[in-house]
Structures are given as structure tokens and as C-alpha cells.
TIFI-740028 format. One line per field, with one value per residue: x, y, z negated of N, C-alpha, C in turn; residue number from 1. Coordinates in steps of 0.2 Angstrom, whole numbers, plus 5000, padded with zeros to 4 digits. Atoms other than C-alpha are relative to their C-alpha. Layout:
nx <- X; ...
ny <- Y; ...
nz <- Z; ...
cax <- X; ...
cay <- Y; ...
caz <- Z; ...
cx <- X; ...
cy <- Y; ...
cz <- Z; ...
num <- NUM; ...
END
This chain:
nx <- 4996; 4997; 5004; 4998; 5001; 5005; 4999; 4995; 5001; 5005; 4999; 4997; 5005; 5004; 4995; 5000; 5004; 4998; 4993; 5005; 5005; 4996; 4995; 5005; 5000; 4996; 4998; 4992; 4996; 4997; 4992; 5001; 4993; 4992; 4999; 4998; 4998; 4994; 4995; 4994; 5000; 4997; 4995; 5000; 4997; 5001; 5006; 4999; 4994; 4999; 4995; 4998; 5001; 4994; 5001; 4999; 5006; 5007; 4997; 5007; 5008; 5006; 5004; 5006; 5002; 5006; 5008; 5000; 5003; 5007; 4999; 5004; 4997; 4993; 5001; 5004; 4994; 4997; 5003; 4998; 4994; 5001; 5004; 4996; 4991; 5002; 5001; 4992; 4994; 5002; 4998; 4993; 4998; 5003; 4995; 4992; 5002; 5003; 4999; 5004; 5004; 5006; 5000; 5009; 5002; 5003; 4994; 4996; 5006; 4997; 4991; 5002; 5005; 5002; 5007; 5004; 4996; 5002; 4996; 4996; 5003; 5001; 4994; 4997; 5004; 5000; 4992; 4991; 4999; 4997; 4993; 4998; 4998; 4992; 4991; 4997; 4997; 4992; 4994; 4999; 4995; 4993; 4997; 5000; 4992; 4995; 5000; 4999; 4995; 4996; 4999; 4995; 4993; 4999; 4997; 5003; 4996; 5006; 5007; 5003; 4999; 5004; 5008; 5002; 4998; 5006; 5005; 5000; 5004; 5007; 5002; 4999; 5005; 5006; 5001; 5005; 5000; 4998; 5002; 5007; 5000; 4997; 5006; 5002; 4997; 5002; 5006; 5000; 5003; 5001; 5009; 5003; 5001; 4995; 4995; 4993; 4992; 4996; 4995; 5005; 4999; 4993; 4998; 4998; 4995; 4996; 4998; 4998; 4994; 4995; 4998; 4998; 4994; 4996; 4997; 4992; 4994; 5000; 4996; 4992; 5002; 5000; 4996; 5004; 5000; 5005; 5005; 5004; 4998; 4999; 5007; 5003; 4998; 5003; 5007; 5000; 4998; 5004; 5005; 4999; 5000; 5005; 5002; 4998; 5005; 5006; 4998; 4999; 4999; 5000; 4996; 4999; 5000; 4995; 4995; 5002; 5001; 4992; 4997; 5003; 4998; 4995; 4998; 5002; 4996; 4995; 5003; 5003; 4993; 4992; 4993; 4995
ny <- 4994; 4997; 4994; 4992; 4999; 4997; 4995; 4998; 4998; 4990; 4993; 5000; 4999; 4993; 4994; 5000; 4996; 4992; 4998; 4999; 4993; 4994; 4999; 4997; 4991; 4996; 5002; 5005; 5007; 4997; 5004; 5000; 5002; 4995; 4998; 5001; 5008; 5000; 5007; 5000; 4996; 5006; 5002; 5004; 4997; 4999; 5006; 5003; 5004; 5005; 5002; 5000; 4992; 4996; 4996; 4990; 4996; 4998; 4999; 4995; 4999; 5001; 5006; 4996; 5004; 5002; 4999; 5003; 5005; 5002; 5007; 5008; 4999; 5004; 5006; 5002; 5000; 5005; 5006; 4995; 5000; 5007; 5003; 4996; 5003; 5005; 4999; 4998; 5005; 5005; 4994; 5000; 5006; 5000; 4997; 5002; 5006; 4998; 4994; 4995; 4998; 5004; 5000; 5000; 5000; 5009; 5002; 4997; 5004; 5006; 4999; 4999; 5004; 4996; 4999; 4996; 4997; 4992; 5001; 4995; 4993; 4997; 4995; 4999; 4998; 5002; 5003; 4994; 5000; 5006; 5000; 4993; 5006; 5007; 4997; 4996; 5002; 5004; 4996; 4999; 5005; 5000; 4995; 5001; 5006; 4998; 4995; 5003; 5002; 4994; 4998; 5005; 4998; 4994; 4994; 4999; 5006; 5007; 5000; 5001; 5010; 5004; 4998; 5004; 5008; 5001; 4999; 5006; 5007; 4997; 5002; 5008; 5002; 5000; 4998; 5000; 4993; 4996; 5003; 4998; 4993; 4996; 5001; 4993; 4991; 4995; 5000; 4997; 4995; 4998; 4999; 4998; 5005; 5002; 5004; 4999; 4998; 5003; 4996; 4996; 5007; 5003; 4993; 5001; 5002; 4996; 4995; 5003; 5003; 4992; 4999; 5005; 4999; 4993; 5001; 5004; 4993; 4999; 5004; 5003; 5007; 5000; 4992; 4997; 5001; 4994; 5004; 5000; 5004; 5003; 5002; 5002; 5007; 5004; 5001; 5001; 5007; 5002; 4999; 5003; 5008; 5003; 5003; 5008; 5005; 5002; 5000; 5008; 5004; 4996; 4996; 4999; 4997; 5003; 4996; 4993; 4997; 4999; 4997; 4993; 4997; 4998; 4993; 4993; 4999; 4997; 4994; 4996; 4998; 4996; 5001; 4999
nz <- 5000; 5008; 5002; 4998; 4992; 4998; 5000; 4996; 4995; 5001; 5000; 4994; 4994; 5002; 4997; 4993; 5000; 5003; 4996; 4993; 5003; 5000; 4995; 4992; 5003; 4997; 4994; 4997; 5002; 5006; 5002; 5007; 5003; 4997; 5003; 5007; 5000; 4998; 4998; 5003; 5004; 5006; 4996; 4994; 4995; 4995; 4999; 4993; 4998; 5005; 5006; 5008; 5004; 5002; 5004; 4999; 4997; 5007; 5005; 5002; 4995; 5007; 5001; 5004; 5006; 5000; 5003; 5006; 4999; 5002; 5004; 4997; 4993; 4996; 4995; 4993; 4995; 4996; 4992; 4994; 4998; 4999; 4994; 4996; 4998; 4997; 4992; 4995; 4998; 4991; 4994; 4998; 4996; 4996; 4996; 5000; 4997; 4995; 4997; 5000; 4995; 5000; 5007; 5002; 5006; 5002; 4999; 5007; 5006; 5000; 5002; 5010; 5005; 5000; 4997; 4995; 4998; 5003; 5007; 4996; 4999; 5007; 5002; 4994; 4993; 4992; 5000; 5003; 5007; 5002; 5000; 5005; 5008; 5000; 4998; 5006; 5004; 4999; 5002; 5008; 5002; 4999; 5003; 5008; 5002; 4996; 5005; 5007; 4996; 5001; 5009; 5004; 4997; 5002; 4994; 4994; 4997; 5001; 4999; 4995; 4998; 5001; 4995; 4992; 5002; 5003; 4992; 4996; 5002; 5001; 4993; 5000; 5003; 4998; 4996; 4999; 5001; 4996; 4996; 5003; 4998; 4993; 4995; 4999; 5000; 4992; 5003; 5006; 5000; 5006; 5002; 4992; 4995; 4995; 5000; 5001; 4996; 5003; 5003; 5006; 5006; 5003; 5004; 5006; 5002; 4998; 5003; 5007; 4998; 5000; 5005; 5004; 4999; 5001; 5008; 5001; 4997; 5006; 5004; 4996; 4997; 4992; 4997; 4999; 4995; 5001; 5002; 4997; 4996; 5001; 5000; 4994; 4996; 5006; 4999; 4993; 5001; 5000; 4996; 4995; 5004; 5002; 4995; 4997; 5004; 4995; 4995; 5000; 5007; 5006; 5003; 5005; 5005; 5005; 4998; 4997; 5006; 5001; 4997; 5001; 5006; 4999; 4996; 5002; 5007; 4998; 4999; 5006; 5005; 5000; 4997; 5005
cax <- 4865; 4872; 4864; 4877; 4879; 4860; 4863; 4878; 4869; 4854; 4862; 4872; 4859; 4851; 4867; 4868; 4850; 4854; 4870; 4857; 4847; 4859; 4870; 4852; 4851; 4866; 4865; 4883; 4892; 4896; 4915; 4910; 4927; 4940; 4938; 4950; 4955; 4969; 4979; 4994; 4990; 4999; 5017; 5020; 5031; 5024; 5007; 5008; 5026; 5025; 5037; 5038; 5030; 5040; 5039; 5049; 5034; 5026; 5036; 5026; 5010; 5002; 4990; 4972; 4965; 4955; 4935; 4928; 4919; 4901; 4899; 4896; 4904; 4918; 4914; 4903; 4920; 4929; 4918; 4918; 4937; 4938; 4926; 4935; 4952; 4945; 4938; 4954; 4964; 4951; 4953; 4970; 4970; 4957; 4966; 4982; 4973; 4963; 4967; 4959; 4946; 4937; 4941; 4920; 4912; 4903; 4921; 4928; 4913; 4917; 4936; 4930; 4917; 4905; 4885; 4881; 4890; 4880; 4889; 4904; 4894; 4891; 4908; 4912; 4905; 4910; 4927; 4937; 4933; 4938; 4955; 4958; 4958; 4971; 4983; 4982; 4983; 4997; 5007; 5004; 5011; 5025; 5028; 5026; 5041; 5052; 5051; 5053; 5070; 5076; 5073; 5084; 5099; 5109; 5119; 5113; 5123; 5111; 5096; 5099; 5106; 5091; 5078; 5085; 5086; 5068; 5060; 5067; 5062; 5045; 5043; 5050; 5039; 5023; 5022; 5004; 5002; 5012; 5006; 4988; 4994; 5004; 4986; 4979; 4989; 4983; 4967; 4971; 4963; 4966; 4949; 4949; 4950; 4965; 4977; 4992; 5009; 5024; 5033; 5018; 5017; 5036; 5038; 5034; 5048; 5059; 5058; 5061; 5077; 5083; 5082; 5089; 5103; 5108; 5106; 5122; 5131; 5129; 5133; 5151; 5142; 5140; 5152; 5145; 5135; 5119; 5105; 5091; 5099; 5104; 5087; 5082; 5092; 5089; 5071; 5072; 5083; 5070; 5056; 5066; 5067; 5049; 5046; 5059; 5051; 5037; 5048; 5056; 5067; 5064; 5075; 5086; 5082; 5096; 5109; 5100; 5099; 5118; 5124; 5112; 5117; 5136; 5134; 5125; 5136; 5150; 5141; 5136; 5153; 5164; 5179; 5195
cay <- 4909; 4916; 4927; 4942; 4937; 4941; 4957; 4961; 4959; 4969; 4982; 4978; 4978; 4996; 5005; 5000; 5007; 5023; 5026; 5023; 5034; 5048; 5045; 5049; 5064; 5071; 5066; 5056; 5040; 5042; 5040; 5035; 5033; 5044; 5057; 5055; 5037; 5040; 5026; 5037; 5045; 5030; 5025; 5023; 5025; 5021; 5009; 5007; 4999; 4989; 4993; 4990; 5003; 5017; 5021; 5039; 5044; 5043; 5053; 5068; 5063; 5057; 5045; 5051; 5047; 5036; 5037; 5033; 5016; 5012; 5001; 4983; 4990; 4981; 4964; 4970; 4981; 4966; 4955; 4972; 4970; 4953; 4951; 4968; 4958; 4943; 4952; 4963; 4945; 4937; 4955; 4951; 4934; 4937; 4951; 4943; 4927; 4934; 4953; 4970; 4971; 4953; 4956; 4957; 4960; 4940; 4935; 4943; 4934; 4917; 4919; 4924; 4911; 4923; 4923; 4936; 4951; 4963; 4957; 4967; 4981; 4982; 4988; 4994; 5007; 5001; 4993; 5010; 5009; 4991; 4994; 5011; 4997; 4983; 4996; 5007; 4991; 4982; 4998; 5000; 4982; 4985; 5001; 4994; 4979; 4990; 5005; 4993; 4986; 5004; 5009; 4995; 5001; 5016; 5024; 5033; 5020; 5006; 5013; 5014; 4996; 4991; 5002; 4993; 4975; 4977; 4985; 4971; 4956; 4964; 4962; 4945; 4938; 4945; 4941; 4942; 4958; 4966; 4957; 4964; 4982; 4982; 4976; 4992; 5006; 5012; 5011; 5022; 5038; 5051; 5061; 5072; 5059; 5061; 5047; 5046; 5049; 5039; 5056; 5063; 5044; 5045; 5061; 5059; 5044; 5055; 5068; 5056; 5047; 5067; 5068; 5052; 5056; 5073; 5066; 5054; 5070; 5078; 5065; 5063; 5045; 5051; 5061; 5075; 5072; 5080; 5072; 5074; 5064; 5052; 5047; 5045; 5033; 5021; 5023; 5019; 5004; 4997; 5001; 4993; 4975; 4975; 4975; 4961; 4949; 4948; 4944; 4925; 4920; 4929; 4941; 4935; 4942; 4936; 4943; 4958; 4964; 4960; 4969; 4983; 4986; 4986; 4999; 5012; 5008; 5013; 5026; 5036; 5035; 5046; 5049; 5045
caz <- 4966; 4948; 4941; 4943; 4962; 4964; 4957; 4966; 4980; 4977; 4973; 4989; 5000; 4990; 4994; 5012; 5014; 5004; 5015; 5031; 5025; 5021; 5036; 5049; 5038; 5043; 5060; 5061; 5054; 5035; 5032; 5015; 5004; 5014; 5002; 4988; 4995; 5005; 5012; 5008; 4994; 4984; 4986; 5003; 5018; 5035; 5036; 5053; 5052; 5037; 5024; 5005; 4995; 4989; 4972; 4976; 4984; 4967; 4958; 4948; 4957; 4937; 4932; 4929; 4913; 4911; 4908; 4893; 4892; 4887; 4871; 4881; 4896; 4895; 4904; 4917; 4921; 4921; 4933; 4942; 4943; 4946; 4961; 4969; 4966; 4974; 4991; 4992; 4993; 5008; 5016; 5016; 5022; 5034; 5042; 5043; 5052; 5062; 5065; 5062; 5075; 5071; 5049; 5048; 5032; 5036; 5041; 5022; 5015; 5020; 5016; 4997; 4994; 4994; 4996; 5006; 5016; 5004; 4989; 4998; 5000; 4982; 4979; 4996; 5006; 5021; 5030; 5029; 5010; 5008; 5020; 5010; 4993; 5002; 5008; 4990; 4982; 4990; 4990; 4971; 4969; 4978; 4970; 4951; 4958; 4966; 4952; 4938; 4948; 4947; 4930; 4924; 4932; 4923; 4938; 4952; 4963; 4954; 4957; 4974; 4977; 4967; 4979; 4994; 4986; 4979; 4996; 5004; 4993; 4992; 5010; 5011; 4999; 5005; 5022; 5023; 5015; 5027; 5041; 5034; 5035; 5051; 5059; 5050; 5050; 5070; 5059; 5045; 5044; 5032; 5023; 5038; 5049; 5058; 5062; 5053; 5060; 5056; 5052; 5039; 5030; 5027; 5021; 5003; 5002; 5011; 4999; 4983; 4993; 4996; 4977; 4971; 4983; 4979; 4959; 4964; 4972; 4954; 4944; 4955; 4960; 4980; 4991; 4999; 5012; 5019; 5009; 5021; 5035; 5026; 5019; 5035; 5039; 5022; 5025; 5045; 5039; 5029; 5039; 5052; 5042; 5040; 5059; 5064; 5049; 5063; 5076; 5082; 5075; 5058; 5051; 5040; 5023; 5012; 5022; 5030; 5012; 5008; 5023; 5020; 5003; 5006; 5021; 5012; 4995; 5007; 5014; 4999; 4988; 4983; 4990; 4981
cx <- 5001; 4997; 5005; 5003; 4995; 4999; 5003; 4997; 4995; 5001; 5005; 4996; 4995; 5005; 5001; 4992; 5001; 5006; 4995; 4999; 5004; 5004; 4993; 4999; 5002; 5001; 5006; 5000; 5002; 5006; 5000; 5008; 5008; 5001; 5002; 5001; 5004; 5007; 5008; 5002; 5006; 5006; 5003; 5007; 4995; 4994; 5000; 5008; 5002; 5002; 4996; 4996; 5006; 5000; 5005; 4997; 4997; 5001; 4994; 4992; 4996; 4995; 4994; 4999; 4992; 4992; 4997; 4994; 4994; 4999; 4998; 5003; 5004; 5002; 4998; 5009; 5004; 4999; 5002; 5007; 5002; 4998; 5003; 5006; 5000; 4996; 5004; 5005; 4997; 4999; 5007; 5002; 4994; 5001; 5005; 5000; 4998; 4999; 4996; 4992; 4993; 5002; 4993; 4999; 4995; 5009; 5004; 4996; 5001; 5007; 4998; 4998; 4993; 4992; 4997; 5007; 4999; 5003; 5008; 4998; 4996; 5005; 5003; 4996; 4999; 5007; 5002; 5000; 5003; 5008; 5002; 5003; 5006; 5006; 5000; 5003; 5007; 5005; 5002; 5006; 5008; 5003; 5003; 5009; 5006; 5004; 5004; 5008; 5006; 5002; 5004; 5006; 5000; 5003; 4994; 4999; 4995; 4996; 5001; 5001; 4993; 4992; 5002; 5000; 4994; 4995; 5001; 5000; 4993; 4996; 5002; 4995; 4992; 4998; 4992; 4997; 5002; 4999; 4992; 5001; 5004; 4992; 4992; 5000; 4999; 4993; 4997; 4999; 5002; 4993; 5000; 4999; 5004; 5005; 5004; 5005; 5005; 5004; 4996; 5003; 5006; 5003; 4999; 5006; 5005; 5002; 5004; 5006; 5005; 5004; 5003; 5006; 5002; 5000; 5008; 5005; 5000; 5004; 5009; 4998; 5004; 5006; 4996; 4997; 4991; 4994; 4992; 5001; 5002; 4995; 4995; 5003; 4999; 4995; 5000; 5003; 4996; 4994; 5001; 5000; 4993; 4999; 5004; 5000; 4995; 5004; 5002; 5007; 4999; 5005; 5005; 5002; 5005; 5004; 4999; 5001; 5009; 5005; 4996; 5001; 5007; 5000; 4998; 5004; 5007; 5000; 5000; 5006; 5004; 5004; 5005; 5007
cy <- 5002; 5008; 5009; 5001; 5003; 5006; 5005; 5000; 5003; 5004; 5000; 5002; 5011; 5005; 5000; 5004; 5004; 5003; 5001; 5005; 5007; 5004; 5005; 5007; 5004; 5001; 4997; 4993; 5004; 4998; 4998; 4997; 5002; 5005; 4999; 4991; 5000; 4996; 5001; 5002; 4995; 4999; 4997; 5004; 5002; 4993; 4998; 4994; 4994; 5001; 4998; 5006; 5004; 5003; 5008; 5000; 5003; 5004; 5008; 4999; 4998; 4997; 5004; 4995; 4997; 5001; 4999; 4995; 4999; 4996; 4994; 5002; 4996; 4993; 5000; 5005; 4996; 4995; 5005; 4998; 4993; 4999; 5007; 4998; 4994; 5002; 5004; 4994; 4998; 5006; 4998; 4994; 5001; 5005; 4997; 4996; 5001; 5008; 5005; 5000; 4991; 4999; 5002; 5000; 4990; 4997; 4998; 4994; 4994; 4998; 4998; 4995; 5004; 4997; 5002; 5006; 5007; 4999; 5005; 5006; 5002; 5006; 5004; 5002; 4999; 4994; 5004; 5000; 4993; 5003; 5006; 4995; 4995; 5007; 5006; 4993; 4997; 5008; 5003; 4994; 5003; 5007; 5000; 4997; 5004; 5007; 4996; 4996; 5006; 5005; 4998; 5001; 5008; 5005; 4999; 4993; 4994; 5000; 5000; 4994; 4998; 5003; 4996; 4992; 4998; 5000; 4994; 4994; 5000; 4998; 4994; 4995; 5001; 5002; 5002; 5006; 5006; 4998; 5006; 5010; 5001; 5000; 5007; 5006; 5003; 5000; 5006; 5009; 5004; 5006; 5005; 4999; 4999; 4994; 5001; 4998; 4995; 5005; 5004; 4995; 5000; 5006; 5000; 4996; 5002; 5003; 4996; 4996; 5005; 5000; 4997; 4999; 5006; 5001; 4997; 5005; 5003; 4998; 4999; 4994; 5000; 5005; 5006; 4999; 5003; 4994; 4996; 4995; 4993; 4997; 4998; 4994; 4992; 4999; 4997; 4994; 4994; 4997; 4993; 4991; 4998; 4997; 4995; 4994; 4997; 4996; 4990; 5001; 5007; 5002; 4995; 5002; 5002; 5005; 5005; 5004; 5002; 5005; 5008; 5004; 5002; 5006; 5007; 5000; 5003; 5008; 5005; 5000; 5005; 5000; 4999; 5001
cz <- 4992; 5001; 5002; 5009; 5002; 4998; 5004; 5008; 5002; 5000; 5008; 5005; 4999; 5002; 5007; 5001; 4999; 5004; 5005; 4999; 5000; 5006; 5009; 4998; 5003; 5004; 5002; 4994; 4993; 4998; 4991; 4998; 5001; 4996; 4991; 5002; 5007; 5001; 4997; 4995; 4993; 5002; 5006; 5007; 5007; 5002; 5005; 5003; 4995; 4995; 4994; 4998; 4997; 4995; 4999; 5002; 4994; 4996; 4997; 5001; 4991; 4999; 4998; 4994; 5001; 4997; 4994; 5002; 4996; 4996; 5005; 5006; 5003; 5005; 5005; 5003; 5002; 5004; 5006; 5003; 5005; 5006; 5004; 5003; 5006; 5009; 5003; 5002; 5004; 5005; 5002; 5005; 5007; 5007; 5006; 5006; 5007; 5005; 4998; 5001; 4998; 4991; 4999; 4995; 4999; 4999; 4990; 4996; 4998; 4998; 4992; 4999; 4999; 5001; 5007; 5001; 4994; 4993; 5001; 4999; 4994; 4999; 5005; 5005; 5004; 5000; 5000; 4993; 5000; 5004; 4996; 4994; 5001; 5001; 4993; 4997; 4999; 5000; 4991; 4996; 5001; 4996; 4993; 5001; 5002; 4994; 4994; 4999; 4998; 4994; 4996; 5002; 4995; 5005; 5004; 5007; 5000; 5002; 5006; 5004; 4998; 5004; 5004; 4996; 5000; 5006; 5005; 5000; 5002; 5006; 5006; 4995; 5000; 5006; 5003; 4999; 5006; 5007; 5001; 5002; 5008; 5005; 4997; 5000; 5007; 4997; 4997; 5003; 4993; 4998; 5002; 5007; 5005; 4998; 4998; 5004; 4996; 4996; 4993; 4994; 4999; 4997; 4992; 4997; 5003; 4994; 4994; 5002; 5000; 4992; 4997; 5003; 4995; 4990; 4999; 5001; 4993; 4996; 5003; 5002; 5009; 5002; 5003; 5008; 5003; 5000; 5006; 5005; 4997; 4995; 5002; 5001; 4993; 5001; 5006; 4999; 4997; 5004; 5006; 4998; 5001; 5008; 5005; 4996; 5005; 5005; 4999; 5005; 4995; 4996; 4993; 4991; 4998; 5002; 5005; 4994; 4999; 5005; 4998; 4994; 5001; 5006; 4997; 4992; 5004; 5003; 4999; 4995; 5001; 5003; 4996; 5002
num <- 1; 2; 3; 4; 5; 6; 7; 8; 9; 10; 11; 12; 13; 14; 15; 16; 17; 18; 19; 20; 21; 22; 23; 24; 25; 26; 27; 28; 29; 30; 31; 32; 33; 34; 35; 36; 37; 38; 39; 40; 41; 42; 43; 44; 45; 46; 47; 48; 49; 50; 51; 52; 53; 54; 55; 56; 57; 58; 59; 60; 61; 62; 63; 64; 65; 66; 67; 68; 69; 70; 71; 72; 73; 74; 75; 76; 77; 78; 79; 80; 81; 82; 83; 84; 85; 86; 87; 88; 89; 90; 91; 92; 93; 94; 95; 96; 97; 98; 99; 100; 101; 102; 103; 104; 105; 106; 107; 108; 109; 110; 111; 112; 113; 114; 115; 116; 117; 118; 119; 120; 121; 122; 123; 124; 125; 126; 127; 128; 129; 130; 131; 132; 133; 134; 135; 136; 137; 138; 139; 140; 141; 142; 143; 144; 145; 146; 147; 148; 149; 150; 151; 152; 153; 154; 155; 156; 157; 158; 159; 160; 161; 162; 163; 164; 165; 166; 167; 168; 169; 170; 171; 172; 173; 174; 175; 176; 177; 178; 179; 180; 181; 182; 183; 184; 185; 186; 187; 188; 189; 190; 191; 192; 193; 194; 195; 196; 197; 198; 199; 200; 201; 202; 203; 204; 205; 206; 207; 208; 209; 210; 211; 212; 213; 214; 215; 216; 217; 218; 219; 220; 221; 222; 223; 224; 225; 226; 227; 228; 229; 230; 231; 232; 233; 234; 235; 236; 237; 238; 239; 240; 241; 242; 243; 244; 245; 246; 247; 248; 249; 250; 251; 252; 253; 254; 255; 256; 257; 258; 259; 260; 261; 262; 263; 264; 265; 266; 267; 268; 269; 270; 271; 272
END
């Protein structure tokens, strides 16, 4: 075993102990990692249904800064990294394959390549911290491809051809991802422990589709039409893509996209 395996699992097996330990204290189960790791605290709609992340969800929210680094630090953060990124992808595929309920910390282990289950439990308090990490991360992806799509557009009109265009490659291209979140969003918990709702999780990208309408109304782009309602329904369209992707026969993207761009370009214009 490598030298920073036997570490990693050391200290994997030290922190399982210390959590024991801490958890009999307090007489309950410790939700270690609910506080401040919130499934939807990242761009997102609706974890239970699938979609695309949303980067309007993000808007304002701000980047913390980062920590400062240790001289010599830097390469243990990059194994850190590294061996994080490598057991959030066999969370994913091991999900995806197998489901929720049998995604095991041995399961994750064998997926990876792994040693030992405690090498997980280095970086990972538990499995609500690990699924808390697939579904920030894949919502972060999809937030960077889809943001990045909309930036490069100079009308309103663009950016929003280019949110639906993006939302909906995003989640043709990553059917496992989204496979991965649909088997844990009845999972998802926020860090008071309640189950999310399809209408809490969609409300941040609500609010940011209201905005990015009633910017085209402004501009002269949009007609007038009542923003709120009509952000329902672009999200609801989306949303609705991810869960007939699942389905047989499978959605056809290409021209689920095409048609869904032309209605809401229709939708949304001015009148002349």
C-alpha cells in the first residue's frame, strides 16, 4: 500500500472513532457535514428531478476567499484534491449503477480502486457528506457550462436562447450525473434536516429567470408579460427534459432543444 494510502486511512479510521465517540456523547446520530453543505446551496433547481444546474441561482451569492496555504502545503492539497475528485466520480458511477440505498462506502471503494472504505472516511464524514459533495459538484459543473454559454451572448434574447441550449446539453451529455442525483434527491436533506421540496429547490432559479426576464422587458427585447409566470414555465420545461431522458424511448434532445428555443423566442418578443 502507498505510503499516503496508509495514511489516509489512518487518519480514516481516527476520525470514524472520534465521530463514534462524539455521536454516544450526544446521545444521537451525528449529521456530520449538513451544516454549511447544503445540496442546494449551489446553483441548482430541483435534485429530486434532475435538471441542469442553474447558474441564476448563483447570482450575488460570492465566492469565499480563500485560506491561506502553508509553505509545503501545496501538494498534500493537491492529492487532497485529486483523491476527493476520484471518489466523487465512483460515487457517481456507483449510484447510477446500482442506486442509492446499495451506493456502500465498500461499494464506492471498489468502484475507485481503493484500499480500504476508511480511506473515504478520511475526507468524508459520512455518506450524507459525500452525497452533499456529488450533488455541489455536479451542480457547480453545470453552472460554470451553462453561465459561461450566457456571458458570450450580448442581448437579453441570447442569454436566454443560450440558458435553454446549455441546460439542455448539460443534461444530455451527463447522463450519469443526472441519473446519480435523481436516486438522491428523496435523500437530500437540508442542515436542519428537513427534506427538500421541489418548490423551496427551485426558487432561487426562479428568482434569477424573473430577473433576466424583466431585464429583456427594459431593454425593449421582451413584450410585457408577467415575469414570474413565465419562469415557471422555462424552468418546468427544463426540468421536464431531464425526466423524459430517463424514459424509453429517450427524448430526443436535438429537437427537444430546437422546439423549445423557438417557443419561448416566440413567447418572450416584442410585439411589432
Amino acid at each position: 500500500m502507498a505510503r499516503a494510502e496508509r495514511s489516509e486511512e489512518r487518519a480514516g479510521k481516527a476520525g470514524q472513532d472520534g465521530r463514534a465517540g462524539r455521536s454516544r456523547q450526544s446521545g444521537g446520530s451525528e449529521r456530520a457535514g449538513a451544516a454549511g453543505s447544503n445540496p442546494a446551496a449551489g446553483p441548482t433547481a430541483d435534485p429530486a428531478a434532475g435538471p441542469a444546474a442553474d447558474p441564476l441561482a448563483a447570482r450575488g451569492a460570492g465566492a469565499a476567499a480563500a485560506p491561506a496555504t502553508a509553505p509545503g502545503a501545496s501538494s498534500r492539497t493537491f492529492t487532497n484534491s485529486a483523491r476527493r475528485a476520484q471518489i466523487v466520480a465512483a460515487a457517481i458511477d456507483t449510484i447510477a449503477e446500482l442506486g442509492y440505498a446499495k451506493a456502500s462506502f465498500a461499494r464506492i471503494t471498489e468502484r475507485a480502486g481503493l484500499s480500504s472504505p476508511r480511506m473515504i472516511s478520511y475526507h468524508f464524514a459520512d455518506k450524507d457528506d459525500l452525497m452533499h459533495q456529488v450533488v455541489r459538484e455536479v451542480f457547480t459543473a453545470g453552472a460554470e457550462f451553462i453561465g459561461a454559454r450566457m456571458a458570450a451572448e450580448e442581448t437579453v434574447a441570447g442569454r436566454l436562447r443560450a440558458y435553454l441550449e446549455a441546460n439542455l446539453r448539460f443534461l444530455r451529455d451527463h447522463p450519469r450525473e443526472m441519473l446519480a442525483l435523481t436516486e438522491i434527491g428523496p435523500h437530500a436533506r437540508d442542515a436542519d434536516g428537513a427534506a427538500y421540496t421541489s418548490r423551496s429547490a427551485q426558487e432561487p432559479s426562479l428568482r434569477g429567470l424573473a430577473e433576466l426576464l424583466a431585464a429583456g422587458q427594459r431593454s425593449g427585447e421582451f413584450r410585457e408579460f408577467d415575469v414570474a409566470s413565465m419562469a415557471v414555465m422555462i424552468r418546468g420545461a427544463v426540468d421536464a427534459a431531464a425526466v423524459r431522458l430517463r424514459g424509453e424511448p429517450a427524448l430526443d434532445v436535438d429537437t427537444y432543444t430546437r422546439e423549445l428555443v423557438t417557443a419561448f423566442a416566440r413567447a418572450t418578443e416584442a410585439e411589432r
